[in-house]
Every structure is written in structure tokens, then in C-alpha cells.
C-alpha positions in Angstrom: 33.6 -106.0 43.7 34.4 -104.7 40.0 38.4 -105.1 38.7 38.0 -103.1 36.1 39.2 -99.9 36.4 36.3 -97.8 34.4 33.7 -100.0 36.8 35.5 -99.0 39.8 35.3 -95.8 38.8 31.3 -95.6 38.2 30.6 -97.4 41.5 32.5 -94.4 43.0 30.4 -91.6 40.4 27.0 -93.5 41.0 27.6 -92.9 45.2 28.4 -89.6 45.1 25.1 -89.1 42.5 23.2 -91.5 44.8 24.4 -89.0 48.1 23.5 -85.9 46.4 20.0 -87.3 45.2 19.3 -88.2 48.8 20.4 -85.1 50.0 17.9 -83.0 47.3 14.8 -85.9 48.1 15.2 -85.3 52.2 15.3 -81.7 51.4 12.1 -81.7 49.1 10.1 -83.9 52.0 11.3 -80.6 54.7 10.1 -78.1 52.3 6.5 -79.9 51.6 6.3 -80.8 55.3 6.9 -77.1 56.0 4.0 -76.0 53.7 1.4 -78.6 55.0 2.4 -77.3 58.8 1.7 -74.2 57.4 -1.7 -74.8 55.2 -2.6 -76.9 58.4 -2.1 -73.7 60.8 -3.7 -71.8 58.7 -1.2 -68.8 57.9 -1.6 -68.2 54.3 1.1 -65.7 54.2 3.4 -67.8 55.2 1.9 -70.8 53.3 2.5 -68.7 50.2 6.2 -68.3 50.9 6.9 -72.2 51.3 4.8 -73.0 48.3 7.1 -70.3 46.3 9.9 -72.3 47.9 8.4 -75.8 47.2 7.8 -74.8 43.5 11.3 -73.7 43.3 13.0 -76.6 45.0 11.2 -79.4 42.9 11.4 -77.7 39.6 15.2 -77.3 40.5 15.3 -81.3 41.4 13.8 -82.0 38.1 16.7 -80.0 36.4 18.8 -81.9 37.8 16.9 -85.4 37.0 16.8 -86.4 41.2 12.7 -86.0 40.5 11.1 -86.7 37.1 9.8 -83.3 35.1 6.3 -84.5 35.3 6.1 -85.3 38.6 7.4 -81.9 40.0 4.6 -80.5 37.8 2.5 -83.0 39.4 3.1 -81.8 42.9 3.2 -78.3 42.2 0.1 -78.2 40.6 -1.2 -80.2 43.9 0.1 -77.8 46.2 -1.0 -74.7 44.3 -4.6 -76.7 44.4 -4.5 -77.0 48.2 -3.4 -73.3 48.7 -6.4 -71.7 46.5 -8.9 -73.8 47.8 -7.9 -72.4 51.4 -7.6 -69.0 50.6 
């Protein structure tokens, strides 16, 4: 356990960054499982919705540095890949 005060006070900061980043990852893996259920049923309309969502989520964790920029651009272009080729 730290005795400094100022380390005290970034083990408190790096859980509450550590909570939130979980939160936003077990989110992303909802989403992207939402959009393969859909790609996998084979409803395009709604496949389209969920990969507008996934594209918005992941570019939104990689503003806020949970994801890196790359690999939300990564995944994205994946996903847009998958959803052409089945149309």
C-alpha cells in the first residue's frame, strides 16, 4: 500500500479509469456480438443499424483512449468488409 499522499491518490484515479474502461470494453463486445447475431441471421437492415452503432461506439472508445485509434479503424473497416460482402 502507497503512504504517500499523491500515490494514494492515483491508485484511487487509475480504479475509477480502470472501471470505466471495463465498462466501455464489455459494452464494445455487446455491440459487435449484436452485429455478428445479426450478419449471422441474415437481416441486413438490422445488420446496418448495429454496424452504424458499432462504428460509433469504437470510434468513441478510441476518443477516449479505452481502444487504440488504429485498432477501432481496424475493426471497423472488418465489419464494414463482412457487411458488403453479404449484401
Amino acid at each position: 500500500m502507497a503512504n504517500i499522499k499523491s500515490a494514494k491518490k492515483r491508485i484511487l484515479v487509475i480504479n475509477k479509469k480502470t472501471a470505466r474502461n471495463r465498462r466501455i470494453k464489455s459494452h464494445l463486445k455487446a455491440i459487435l456480438k449484436n452485429f455478428e447475431s445479426a450478419m449471422h441471421a441474415g437481416d441486413v437492415s438490422t445488420a446496418k443499424e448495429k454496424l452504424a452503432l458499432a462504428e460509433k461506439r469504437l470510434m468513441q472508445a478510441a476518443a477516449k483512449g479505452t481502444i487504440h485509434k488504429n485498432a477501432a479503424s481496424r475493426k471497423i473497416s472488418r465489419l464494414t468488409k463482412r457487411f458488403n460482402k453479404a449484401q
